[in-house]
ChimeraX commands (.cxc) that place a marker at each C-alpha (Angstrom):
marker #1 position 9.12,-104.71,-158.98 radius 0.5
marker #1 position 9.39,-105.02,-162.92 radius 0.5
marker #1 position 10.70,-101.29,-162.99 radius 0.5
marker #1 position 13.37,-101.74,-159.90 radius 0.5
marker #1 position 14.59,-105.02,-162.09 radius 0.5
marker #1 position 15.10,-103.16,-165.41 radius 0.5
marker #1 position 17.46,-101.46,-163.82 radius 0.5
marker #1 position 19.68,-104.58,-162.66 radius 0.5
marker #1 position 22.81,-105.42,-165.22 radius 0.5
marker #1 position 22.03,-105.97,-168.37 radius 0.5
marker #1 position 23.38,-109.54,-168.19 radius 0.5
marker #1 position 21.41,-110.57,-164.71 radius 0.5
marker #1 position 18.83,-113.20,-165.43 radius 0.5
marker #1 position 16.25,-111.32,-163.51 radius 0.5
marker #1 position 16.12,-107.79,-165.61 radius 0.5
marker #1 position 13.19,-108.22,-168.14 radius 0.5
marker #1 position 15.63,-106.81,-170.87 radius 0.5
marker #1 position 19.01,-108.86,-170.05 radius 0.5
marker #1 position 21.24,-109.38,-173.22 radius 0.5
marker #1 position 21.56,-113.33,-171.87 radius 0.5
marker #1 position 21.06,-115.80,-174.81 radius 0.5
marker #1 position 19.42,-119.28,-174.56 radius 0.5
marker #1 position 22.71,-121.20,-173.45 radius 0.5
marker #1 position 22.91,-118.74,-170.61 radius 0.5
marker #1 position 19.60,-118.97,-169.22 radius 0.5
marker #1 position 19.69,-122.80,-169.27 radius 0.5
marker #1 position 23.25,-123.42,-167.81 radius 0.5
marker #1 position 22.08,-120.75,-165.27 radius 0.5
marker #1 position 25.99,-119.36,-165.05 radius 0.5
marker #1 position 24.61,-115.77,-164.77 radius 0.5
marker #1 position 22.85,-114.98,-161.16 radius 0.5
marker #1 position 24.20,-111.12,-161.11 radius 0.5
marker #1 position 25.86,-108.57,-162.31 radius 0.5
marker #1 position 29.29,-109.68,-164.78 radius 0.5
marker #1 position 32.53,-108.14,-162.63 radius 0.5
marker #1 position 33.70,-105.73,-164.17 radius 0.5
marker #1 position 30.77,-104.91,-166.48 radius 0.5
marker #1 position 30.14,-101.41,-168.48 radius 0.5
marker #1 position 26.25,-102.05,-169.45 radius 0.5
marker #1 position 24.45,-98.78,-168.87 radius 0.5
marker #1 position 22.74,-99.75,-165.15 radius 0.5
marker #1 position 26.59,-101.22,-164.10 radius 0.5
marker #1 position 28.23,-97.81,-165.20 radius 0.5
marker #1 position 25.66,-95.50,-163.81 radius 0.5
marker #1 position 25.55,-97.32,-160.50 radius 0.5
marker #1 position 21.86,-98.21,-160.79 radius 0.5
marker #1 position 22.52,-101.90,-160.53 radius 0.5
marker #1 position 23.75,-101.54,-156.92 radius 0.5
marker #1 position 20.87,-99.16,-156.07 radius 0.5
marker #1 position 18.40,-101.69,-157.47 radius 0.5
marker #1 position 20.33,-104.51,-155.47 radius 0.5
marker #1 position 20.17,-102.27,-152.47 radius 0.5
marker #1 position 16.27,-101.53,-153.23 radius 0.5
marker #1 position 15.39,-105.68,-153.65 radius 0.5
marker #1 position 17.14,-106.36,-150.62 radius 0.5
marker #1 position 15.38,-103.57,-148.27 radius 0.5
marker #1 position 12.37,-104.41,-149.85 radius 0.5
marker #1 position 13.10,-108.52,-148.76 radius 0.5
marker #1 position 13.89,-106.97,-145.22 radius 0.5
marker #1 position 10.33,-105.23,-144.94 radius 0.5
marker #1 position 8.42,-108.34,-146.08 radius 0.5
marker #1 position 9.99,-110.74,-143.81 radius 0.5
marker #1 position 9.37,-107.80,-141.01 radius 0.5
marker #1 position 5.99,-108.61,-138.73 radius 0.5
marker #1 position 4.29,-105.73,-137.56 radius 0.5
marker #1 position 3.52,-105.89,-133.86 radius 0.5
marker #1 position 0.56,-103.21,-132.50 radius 0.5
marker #1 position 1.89,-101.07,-129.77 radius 0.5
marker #1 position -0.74,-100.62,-126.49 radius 0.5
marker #1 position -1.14,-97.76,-124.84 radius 0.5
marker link #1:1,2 radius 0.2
marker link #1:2,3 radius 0.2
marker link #1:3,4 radius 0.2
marker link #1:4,5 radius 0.2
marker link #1:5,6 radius 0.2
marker link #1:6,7 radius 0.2
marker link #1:7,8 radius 0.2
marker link #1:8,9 radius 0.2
marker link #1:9,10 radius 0.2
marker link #1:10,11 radius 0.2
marker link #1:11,12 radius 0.2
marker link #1:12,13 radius 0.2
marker link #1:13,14 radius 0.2
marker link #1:14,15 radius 0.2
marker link #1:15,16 radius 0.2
marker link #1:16,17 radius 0.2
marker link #1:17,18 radius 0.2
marker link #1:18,19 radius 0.2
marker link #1:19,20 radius 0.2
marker link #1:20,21 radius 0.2
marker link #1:21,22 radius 0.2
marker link #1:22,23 radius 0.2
marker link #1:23,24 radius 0.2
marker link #1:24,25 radius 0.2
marker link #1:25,26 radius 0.2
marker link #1:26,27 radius 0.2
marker link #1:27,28 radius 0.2
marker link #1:28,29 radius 0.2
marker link #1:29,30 radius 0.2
marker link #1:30,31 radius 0.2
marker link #1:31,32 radius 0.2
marker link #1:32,33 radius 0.2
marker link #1:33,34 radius 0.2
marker link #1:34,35 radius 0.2
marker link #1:35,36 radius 0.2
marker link #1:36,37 radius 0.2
marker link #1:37,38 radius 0.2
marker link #1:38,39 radius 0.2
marker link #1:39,40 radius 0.2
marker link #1:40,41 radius 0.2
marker link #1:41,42 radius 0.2
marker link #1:42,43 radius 0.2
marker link #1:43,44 radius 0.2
marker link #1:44,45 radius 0.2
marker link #1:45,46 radius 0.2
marker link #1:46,47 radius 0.2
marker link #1:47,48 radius 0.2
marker link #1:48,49 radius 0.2
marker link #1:49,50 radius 0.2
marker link #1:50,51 radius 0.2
marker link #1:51,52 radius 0.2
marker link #1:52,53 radius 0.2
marker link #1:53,54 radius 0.2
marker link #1:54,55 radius 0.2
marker link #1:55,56 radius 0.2
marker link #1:56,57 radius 0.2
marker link #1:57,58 radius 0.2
marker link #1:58,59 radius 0.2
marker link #1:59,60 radius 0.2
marker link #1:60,61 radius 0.2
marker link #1:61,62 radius 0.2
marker link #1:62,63 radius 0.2
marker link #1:63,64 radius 0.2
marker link #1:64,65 radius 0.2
marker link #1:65,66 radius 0.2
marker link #1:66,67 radius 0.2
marker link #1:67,68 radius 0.2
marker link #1:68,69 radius 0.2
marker link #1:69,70 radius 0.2
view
């Protein structure tokens, strides 16, 4: 999961190398990606590919398997 988050914006709380600085983190005003924003990930379109990739991946573990019979 570490490697699908690096590629989130720069300035969401959850990539492991965000450019947020203390007073960010603790008045928690950054949850996503900055509108408008030209980091790397937001320019390239990874951070909506990640977003898409955290969200499928929520959908599968929430998803109960259920054995078909015969």
């Amino acid at each position: 999961m570490k490697d699908i988050a690096s590629n989130l914006c720069y300035y969401d709380k959850r990539n492991p190398d965000n450019n947020l600085d203390v007073m960010d983190l603790e008045d928690n005003e950054i949850e996503a990606a900055k509108k408008d924003c030209h980091c790397d990930n937001c320019f390239y379109g990874r951070t909506k590919l990640a977003e898409y990739i955290i969200k499928l991946k929520g959908q599968l573990n929430s998803t109960i398997a259920i054995p078909l019979s015969d």
